[in-house]
mmCIF file of the N, C-alpha and C atoms, coordinates in Angstrom:
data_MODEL
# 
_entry.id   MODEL 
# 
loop_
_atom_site.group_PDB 
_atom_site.id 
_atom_site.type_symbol 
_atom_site.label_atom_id 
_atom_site.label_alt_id 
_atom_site.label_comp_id 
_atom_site.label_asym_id 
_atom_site.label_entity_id 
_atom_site.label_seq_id 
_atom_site.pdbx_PDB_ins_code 
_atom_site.Cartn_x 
_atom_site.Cartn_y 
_atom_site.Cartn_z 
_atom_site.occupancy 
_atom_site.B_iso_or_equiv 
_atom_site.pdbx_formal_charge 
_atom_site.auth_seq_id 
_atom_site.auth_comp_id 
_atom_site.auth_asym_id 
_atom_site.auth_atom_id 
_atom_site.pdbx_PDB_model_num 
ATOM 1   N N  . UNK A 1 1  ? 131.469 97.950 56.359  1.00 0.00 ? 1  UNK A N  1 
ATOM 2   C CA . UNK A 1 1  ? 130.523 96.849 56.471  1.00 0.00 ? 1  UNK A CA 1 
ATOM 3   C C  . UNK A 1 1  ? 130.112 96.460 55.049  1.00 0.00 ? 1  UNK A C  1 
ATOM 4   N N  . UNK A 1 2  ? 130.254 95.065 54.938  1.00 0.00 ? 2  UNK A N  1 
ATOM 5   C CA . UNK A 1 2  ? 129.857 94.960 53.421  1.00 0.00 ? 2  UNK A CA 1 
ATOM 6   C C  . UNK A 1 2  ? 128.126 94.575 53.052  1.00 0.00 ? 2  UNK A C  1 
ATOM 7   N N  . UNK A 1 3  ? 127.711 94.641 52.209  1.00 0.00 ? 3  UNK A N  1 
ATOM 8   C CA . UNK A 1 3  ? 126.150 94.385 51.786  1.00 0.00 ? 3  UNK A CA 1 
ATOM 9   C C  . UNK A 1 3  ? 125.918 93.396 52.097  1.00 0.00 ? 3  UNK A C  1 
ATOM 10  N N  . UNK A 1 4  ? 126.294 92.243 52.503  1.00 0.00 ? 4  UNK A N  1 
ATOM 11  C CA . UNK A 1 4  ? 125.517 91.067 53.302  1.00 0.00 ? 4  UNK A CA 1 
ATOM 12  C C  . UNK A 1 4  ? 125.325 91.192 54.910  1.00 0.00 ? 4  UNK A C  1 
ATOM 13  N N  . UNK A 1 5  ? 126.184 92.094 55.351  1.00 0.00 ? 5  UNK A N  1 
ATOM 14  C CA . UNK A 1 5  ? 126.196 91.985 57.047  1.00 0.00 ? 5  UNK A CA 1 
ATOM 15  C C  . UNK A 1 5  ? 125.136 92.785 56.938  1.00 0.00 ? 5  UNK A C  1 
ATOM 16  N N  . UNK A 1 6  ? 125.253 93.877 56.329  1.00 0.00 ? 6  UNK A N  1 
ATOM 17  C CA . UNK A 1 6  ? 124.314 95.128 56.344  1.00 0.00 ? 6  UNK A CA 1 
ATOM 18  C C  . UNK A 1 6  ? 122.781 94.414 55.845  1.00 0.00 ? 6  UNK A C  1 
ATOM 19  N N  . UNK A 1 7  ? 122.771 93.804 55.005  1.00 0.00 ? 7  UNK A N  1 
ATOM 20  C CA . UNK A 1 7  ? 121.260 92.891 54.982  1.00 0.00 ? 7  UNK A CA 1 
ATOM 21  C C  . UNK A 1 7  ? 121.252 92.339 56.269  1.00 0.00 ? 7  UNK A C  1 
ATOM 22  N N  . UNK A 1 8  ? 121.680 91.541 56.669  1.00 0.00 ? 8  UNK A N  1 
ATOM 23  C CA . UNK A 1 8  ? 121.198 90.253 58.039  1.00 0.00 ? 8  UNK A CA 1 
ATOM 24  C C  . UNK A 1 8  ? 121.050 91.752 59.064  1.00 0.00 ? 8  UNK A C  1 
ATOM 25  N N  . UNK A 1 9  ? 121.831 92.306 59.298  1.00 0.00 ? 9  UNK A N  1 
ATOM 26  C CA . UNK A 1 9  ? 121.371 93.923 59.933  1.00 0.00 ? 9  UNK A CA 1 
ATOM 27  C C  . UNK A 1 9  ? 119.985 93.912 60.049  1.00 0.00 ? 9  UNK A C  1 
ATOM 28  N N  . UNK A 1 10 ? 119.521 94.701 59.004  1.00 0.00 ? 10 UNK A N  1 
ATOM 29  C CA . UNK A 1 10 ? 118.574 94.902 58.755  1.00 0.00 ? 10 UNK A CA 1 
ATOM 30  C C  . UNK A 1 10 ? 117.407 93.879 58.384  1.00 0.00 ? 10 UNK A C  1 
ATOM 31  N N  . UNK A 1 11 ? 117.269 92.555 58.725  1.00 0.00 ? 11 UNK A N  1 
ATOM 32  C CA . UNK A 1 11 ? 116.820 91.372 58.505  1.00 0.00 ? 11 UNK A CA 1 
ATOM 33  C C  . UNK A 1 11 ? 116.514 91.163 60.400  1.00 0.00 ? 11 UNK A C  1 
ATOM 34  N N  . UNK A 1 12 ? 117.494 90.998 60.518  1.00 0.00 ? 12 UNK A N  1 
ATOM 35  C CA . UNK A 1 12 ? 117.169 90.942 62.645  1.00 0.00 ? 12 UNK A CA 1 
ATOM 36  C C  . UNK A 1 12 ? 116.384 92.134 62.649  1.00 0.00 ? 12 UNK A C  1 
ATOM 37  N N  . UNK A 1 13 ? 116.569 93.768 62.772  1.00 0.00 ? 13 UNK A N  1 
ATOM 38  C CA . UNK A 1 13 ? 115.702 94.296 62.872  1.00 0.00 ? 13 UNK A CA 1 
ATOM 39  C C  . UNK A 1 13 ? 114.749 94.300 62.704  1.00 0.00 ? 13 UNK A C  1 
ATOM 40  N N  . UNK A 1 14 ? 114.542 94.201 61.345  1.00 0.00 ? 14 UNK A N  1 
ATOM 41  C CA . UNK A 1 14 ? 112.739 93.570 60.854  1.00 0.00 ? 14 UNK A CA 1 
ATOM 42  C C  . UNK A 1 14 ? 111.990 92.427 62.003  1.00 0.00 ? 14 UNK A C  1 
ATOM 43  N N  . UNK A 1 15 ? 112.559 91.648 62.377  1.00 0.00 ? 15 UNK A N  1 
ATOM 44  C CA . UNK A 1 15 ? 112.611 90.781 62.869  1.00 0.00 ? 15 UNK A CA 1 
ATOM 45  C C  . UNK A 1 15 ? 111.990 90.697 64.431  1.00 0.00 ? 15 UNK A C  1 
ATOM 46  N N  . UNK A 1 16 ? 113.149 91.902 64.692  1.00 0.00 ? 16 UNK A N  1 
ATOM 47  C CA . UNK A 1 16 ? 113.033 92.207 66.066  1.00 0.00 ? 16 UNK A CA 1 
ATOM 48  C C  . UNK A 1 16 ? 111.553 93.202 66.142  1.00 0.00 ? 16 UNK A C  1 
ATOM 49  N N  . UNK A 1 17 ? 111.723 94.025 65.446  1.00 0.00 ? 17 UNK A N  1 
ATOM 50  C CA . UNK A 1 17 ? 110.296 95.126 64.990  1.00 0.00 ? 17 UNK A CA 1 
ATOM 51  C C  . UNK A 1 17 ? 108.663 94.698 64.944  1.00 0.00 ? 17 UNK A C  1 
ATOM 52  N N  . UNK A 1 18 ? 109.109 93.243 64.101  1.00 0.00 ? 18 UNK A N  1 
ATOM 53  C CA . UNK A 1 18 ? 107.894 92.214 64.160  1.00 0.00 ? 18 UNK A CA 1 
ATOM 54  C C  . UNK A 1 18 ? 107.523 91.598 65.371  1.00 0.00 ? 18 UNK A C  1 
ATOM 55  N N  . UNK A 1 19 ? 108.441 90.992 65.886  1.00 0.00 ? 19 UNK A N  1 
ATOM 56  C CA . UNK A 1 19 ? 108.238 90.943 67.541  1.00 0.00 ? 19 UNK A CA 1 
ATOM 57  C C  . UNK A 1 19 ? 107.620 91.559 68.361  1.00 0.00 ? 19 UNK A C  1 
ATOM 58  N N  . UNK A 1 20 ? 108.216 92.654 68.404  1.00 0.00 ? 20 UNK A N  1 
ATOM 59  C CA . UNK A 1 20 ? 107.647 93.687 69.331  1.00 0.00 ? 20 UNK A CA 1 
ATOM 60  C C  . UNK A 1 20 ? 106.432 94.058 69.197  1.00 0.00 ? 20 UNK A C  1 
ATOM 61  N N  . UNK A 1 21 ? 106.060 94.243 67.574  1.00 0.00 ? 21 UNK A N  1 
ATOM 62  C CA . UNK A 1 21 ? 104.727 94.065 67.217  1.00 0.00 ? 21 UNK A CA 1 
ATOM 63  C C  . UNK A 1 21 ? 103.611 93.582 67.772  1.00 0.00 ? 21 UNK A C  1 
ATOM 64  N N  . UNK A 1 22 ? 103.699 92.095 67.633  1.00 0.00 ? 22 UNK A N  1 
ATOM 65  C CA . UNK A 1 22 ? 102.843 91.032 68.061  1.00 0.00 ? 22 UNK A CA 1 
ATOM 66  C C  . UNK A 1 22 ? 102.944 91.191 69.787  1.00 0.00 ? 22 UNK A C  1 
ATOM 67  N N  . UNK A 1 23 ? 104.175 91.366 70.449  1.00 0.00 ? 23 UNK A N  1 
ATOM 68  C CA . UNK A 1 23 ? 104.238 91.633 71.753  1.00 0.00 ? 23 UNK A CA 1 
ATOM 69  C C  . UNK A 1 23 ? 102.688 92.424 72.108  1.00 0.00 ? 23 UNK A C  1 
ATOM 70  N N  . UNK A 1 24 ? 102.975 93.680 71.371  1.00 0.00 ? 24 UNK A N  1 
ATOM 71  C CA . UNK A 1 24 ? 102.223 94.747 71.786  1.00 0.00 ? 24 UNK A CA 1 
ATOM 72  C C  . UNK A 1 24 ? 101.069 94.184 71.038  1.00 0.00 ? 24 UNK A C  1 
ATOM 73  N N  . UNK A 1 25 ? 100.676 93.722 70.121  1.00 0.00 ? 25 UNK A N  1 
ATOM 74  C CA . UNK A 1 25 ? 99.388  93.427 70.095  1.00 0.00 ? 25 UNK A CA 1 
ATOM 75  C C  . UNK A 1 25 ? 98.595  92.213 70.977  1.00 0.00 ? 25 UNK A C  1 
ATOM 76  N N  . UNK A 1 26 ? 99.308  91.165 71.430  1.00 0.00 ? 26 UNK A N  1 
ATOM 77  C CA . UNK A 1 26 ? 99.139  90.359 72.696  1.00 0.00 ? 26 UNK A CA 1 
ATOM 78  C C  . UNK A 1 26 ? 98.629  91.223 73.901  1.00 0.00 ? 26 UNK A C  1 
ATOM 79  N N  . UNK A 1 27 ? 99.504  91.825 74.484  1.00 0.00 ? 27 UNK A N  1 
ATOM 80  C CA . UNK A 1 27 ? 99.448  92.870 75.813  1.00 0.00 ? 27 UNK A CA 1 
ATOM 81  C C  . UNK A 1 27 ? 97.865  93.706 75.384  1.00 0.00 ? 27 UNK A C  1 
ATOM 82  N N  . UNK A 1 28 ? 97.772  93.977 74.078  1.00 0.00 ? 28 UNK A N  1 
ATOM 83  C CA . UNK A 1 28 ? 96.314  94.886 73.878  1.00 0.00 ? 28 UNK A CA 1 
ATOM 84  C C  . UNK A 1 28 ? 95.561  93.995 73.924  1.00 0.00 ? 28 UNK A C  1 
ATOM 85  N N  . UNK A 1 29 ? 95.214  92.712 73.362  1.00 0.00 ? 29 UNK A N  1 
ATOM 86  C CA . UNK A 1 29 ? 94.368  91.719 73.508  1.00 0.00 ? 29 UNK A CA 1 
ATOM 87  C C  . UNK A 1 29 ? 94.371  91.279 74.877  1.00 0.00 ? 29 UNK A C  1 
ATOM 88  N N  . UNK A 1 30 ? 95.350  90.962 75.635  1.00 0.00 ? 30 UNK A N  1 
ATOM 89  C CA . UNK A 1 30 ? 94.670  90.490 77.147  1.00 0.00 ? 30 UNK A CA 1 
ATOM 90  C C  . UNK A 1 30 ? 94.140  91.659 77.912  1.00 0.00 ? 30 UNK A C  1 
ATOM 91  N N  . UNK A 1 31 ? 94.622  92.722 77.607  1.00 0.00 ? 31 UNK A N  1 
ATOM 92  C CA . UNK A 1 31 ? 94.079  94.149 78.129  1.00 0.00 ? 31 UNK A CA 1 
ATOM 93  C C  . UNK A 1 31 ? 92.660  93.977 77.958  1.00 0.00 ? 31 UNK A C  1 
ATOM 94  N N  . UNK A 1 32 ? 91.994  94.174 76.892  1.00 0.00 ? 32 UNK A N  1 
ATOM 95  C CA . UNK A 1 32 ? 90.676  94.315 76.496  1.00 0.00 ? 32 UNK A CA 1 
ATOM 96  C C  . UNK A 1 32 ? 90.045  92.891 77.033  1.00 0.00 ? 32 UNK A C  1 
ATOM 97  N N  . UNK A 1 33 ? 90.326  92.070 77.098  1.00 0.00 ? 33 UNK A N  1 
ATOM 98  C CA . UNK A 1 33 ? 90.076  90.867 77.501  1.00 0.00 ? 33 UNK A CA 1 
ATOM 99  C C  . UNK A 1 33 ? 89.512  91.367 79.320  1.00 0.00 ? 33 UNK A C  1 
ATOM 100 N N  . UNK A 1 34 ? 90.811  91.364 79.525  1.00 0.00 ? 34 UNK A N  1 
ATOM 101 C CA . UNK A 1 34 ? 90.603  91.649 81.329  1.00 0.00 ? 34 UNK A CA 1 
ATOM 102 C C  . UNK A 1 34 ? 89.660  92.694 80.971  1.00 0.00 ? 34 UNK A C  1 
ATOM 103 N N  . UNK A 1 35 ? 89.590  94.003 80.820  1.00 0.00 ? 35 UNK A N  1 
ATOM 104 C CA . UNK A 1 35 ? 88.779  94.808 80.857  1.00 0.00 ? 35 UNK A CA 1 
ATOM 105 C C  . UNK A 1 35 ? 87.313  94.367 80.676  1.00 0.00 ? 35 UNK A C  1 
ATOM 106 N N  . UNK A 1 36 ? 86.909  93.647 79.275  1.00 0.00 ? 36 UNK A N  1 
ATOM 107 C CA . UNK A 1 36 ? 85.722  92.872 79.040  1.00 0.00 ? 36 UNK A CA 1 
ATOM 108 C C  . UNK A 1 36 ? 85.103  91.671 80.482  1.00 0.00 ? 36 UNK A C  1 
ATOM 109 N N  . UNK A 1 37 ? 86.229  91.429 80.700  1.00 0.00 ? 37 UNK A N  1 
ATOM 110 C CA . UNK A 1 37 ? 85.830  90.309 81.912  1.00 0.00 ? 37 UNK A CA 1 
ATOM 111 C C  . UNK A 1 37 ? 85.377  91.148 83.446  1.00 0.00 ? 37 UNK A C  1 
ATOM 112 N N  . UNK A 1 38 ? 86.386  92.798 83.217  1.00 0.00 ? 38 UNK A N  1 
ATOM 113 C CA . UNK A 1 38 ? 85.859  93.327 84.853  1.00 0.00 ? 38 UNK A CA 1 
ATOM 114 C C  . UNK A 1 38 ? 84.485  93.611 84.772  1.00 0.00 ? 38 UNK A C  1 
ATOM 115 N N  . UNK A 1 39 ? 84.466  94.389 83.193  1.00 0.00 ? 39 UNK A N  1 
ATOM 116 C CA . UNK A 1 39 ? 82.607  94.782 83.195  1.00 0.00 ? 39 UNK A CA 1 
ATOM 117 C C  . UNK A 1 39 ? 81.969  93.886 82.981  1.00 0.00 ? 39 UNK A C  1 
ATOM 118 N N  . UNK A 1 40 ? 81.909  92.504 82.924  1.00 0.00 ? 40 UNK A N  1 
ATOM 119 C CA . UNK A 1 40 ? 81.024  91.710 82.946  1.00 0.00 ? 40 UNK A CA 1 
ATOM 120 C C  . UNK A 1 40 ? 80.418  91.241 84.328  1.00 0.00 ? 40 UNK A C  1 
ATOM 121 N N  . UNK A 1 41 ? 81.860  91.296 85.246  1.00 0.00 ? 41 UNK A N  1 
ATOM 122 C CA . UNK A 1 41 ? 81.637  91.256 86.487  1.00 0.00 ? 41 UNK A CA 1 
ATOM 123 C C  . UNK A 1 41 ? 80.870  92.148 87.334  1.00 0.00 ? 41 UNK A C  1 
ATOM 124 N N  . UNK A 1 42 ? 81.444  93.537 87.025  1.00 0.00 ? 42 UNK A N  1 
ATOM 125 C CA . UNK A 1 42 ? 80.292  94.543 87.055  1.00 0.00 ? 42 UNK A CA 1 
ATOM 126 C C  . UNK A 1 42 ? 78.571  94.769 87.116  1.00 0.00 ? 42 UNK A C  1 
ATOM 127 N N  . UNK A 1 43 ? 78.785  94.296 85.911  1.00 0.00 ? 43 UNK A N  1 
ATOM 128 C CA . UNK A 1 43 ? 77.217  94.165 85.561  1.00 0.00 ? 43 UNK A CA 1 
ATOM 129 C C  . UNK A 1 43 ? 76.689  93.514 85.981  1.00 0.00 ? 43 UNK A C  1 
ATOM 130 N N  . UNK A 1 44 ? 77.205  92.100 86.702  1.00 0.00 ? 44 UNK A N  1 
ATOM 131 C CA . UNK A 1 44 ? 76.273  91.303 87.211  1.00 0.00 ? 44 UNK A CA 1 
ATOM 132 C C  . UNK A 1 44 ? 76.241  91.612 88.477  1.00 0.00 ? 44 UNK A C  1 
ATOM 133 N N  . UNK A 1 45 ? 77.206  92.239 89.206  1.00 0.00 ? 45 UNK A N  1 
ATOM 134 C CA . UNK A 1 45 ? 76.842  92.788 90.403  1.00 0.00 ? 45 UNK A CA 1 
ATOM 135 C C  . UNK A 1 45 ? 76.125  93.616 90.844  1.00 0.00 ? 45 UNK A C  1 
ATOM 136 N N  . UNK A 1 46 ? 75.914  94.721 89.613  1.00 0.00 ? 46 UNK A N  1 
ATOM 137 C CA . UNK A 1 46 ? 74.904  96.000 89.529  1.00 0.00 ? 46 UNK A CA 1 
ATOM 138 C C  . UNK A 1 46 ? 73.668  94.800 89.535  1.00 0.00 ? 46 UNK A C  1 
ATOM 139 N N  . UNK A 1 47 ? 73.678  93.833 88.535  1.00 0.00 ? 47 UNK A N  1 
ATOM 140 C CA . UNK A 1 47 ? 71.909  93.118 88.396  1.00 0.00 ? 47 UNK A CA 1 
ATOM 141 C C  . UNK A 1 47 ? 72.043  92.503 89.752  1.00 0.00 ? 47 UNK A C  1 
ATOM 142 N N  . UNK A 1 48 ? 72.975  92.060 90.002  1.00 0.00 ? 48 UNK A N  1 
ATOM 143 C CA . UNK A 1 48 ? 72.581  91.000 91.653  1.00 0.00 ? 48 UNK A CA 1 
ATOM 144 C C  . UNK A 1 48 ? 71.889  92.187 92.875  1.00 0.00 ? 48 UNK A C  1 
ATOM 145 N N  . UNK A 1 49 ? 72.895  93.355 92.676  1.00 0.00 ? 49 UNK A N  1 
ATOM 146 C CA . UNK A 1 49 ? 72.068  94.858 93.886  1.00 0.00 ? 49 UNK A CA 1 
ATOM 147 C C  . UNK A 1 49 ? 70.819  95.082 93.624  1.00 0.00 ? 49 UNK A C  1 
ATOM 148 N N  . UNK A 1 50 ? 70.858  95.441 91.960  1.00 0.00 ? 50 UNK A N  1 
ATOM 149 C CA . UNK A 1 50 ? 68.715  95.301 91.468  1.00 0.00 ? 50 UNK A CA 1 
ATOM 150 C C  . UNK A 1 50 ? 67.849  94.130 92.260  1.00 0.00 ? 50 UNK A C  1 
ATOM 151 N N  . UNK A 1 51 ? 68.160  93.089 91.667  1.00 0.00 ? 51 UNK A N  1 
ATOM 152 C CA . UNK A 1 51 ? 67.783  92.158 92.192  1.00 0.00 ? 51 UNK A CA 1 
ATOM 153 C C  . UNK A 1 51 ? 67.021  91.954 93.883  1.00 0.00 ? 51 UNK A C  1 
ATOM 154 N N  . UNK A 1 52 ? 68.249  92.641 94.740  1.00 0.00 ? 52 UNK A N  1 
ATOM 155 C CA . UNK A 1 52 ? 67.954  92.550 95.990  1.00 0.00 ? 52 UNK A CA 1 
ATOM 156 C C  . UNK A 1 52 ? 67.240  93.654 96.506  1.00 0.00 ? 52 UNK A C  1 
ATOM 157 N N  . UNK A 1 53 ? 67.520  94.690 95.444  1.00 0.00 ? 53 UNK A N  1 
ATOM 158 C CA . UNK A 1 53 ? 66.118  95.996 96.180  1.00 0.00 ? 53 UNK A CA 1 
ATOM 159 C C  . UNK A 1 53 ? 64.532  95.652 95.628  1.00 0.00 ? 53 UNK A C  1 
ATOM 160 N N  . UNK A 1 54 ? 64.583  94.886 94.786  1.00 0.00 ? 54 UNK A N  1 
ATOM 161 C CA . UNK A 1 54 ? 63.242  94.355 94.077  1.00 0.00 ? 54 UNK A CA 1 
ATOM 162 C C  . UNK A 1 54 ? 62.319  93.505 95.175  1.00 0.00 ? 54 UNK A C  1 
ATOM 163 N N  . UNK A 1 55 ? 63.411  92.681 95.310  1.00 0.00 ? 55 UNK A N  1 
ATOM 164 C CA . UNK A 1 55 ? 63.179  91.498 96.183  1.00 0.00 ? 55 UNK A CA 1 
ATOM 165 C C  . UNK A 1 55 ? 62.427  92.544 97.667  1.00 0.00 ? 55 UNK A C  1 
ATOM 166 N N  . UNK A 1 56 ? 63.332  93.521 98.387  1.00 0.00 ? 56 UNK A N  1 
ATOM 167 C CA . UNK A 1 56 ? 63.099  94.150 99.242  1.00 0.00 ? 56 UNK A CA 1 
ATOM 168 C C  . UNK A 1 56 ? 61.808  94.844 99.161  1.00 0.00 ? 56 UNK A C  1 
ATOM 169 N N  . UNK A 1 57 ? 61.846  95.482 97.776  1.00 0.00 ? 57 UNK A N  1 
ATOM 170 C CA . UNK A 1 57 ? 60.535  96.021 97.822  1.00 0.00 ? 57 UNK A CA 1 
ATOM 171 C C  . UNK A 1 57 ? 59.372  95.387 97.361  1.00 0.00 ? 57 UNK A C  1 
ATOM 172 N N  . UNK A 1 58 ? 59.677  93.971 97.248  1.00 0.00 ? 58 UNK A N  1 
ATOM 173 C CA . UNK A 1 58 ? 58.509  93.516 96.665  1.00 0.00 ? 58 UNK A CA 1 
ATOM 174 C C  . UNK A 1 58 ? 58.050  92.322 98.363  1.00 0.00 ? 58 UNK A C  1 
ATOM 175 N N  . UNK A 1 59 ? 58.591  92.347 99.252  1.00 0.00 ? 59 UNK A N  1 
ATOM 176 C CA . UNK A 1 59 ? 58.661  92.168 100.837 1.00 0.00 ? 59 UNK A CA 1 
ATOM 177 C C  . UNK A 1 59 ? 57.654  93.022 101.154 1.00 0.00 ? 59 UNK A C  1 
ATOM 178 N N  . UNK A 1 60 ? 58.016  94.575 101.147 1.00 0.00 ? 60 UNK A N  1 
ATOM 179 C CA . UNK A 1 60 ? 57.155  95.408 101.280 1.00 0.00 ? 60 UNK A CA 1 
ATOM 180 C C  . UNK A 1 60 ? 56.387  95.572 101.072 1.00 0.00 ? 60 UNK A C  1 
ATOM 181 N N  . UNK A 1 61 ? 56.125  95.476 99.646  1.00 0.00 ? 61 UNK A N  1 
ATOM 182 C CA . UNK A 1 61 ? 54.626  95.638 99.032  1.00 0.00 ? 61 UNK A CA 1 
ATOM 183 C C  . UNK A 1 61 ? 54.127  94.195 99.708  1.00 0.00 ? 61 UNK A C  1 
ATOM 184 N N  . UNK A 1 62 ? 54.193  93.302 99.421  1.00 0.00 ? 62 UNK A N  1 
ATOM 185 C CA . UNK A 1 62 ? 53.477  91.995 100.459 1.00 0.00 ? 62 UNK A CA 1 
ATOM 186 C C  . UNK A 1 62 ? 52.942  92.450 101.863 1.00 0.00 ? 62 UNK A C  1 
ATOM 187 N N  . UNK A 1 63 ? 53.875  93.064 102.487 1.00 0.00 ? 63 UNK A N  1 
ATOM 188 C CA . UNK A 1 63 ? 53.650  93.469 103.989 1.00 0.00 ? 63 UNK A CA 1 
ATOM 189 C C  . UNK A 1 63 ? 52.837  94.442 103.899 1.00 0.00 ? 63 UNK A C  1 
ATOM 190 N N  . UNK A 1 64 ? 52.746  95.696 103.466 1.00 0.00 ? 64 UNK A N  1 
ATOM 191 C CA . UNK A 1 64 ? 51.757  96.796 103.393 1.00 0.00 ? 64 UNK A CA 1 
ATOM 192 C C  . UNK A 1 64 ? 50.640  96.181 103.093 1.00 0.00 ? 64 UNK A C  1 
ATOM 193 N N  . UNK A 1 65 ? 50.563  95.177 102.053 1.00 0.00 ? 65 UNK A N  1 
ATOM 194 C CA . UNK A 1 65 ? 49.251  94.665 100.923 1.00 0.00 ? 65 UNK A CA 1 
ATOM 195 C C  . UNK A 1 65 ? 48.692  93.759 102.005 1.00 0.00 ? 65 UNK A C  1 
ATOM 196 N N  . UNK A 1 66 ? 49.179  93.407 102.897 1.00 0.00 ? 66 UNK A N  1 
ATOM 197 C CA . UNK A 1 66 ? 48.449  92.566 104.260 1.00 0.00 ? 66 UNK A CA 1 
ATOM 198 C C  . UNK A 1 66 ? 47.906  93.292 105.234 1.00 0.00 ? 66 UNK A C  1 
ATOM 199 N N  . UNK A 1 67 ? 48.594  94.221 105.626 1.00 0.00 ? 67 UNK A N  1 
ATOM 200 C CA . UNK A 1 67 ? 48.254  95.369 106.589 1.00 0.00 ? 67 UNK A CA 1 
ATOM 201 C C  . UNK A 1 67 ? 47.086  95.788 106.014 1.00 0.00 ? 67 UNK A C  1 
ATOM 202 N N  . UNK A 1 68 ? 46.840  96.369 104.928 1.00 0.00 ? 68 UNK A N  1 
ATOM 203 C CA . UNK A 1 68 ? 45.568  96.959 104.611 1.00 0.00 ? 68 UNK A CA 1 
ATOM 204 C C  . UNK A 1 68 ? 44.884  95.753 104.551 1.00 0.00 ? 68 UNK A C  1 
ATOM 205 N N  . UNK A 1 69 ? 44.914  94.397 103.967 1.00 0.00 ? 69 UNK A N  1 
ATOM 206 C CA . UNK A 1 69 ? 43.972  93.852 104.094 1.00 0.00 ? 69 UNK A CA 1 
ATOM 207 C C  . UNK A 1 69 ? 43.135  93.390 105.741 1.00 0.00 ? 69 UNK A C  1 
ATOM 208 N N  . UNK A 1 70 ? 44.067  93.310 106.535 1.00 0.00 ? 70 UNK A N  1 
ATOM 209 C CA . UNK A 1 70 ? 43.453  93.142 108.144 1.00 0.00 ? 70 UNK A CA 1 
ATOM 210 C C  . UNK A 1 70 ? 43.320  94.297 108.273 1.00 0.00 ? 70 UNK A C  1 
ATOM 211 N N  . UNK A 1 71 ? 43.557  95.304 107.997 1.00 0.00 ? 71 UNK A N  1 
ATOM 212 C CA . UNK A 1 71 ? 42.762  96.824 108.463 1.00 0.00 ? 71 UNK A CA 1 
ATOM 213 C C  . UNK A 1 71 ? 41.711  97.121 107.466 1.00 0.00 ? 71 UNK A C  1 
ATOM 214 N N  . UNK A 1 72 ? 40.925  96.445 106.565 1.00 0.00 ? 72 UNK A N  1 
ATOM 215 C CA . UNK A 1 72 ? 40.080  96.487 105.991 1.00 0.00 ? 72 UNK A CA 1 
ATOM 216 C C  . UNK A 1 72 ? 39.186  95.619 106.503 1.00 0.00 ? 72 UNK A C  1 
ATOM 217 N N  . UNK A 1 73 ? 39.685  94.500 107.043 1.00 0.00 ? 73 UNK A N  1 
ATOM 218 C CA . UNK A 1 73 ? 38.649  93.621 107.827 1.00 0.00 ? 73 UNK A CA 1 
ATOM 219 C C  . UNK A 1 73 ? 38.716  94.073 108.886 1.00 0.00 ? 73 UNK A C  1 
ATOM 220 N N  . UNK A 1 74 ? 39.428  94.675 109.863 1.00 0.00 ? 74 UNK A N  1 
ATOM 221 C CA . UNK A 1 74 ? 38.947  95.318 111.013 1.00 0.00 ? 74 UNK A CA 1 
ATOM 222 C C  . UNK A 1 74 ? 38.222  95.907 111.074 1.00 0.00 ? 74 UNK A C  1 
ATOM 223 N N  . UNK A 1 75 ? 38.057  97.208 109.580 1.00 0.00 ? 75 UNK A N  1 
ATOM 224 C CA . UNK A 1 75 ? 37.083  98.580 109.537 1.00 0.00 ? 75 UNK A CA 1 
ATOM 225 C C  . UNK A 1 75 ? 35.263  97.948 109.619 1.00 0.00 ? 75 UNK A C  1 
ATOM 226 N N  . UNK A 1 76 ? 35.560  96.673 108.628 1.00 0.00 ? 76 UNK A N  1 
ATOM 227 C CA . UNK A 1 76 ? 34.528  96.164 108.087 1.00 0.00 ? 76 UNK A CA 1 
ATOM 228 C C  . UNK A 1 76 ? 34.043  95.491 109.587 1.00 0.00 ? 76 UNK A C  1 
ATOM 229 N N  . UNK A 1 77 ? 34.745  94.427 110.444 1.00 0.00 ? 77 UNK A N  1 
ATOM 230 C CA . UNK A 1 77 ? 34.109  94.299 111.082 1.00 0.00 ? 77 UNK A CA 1 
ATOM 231 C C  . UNK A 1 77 ? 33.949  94.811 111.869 1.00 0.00 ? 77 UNK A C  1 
ATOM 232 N N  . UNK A 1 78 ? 34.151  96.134 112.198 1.00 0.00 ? 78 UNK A N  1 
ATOM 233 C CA . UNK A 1 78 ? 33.245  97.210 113.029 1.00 0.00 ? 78 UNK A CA 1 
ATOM 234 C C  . UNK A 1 78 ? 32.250  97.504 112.859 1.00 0.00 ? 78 UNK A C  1 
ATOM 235 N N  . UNK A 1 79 ? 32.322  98.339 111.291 1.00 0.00 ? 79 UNK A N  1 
ATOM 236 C CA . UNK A 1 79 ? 30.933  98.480 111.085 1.00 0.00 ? 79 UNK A CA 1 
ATOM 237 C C  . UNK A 1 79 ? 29.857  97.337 110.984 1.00 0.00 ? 79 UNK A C  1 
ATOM 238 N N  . UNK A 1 80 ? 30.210  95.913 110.965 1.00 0.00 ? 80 UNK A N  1 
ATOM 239 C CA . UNK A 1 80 ? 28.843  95.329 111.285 1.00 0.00 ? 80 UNK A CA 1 
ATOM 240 C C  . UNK A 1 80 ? 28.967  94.757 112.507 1.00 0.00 ? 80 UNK A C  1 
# 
């Protein structure tokens, strides 16, 4: 093989090497990408579940906070 084939040789390889490169750094960037996008999704689903036990318990506290108030006016208007 003479010294010019043997350069372009080794010229495609480089070539090809660089490729593959950027391949694999593409594939890591949409990786982290998707990944960034599931936990975002995540998180807002964890805040949307908060959200709805708040909501639930703040139902509750309304409902209890009424109950005592008509059982405070019941007590009261007994005693007078």
């Amino acid at each position: 093989m003479d010294m010019e084939k043997f350069m372009e040789r080794l010229e495609q390889m480089a070539a090809r090497q660089k490729a593959d490169m950027e391949e694999c750094r593409r594939k890591e960037k949409e990786e982290m990408e998707e990944n960034r996008r599931k936990e975002k999704e995540e998180r807002k689903a964890e805040k949307e579940e908060m959200l709805k036990e708040i909501r639930a318990n703040q139902v509750k506290a309304d409902a209890d906070r009424v109950w005592m108030e008509n059982r405070i006016d019941a007590t009261c208007h007994n005693i007078y």
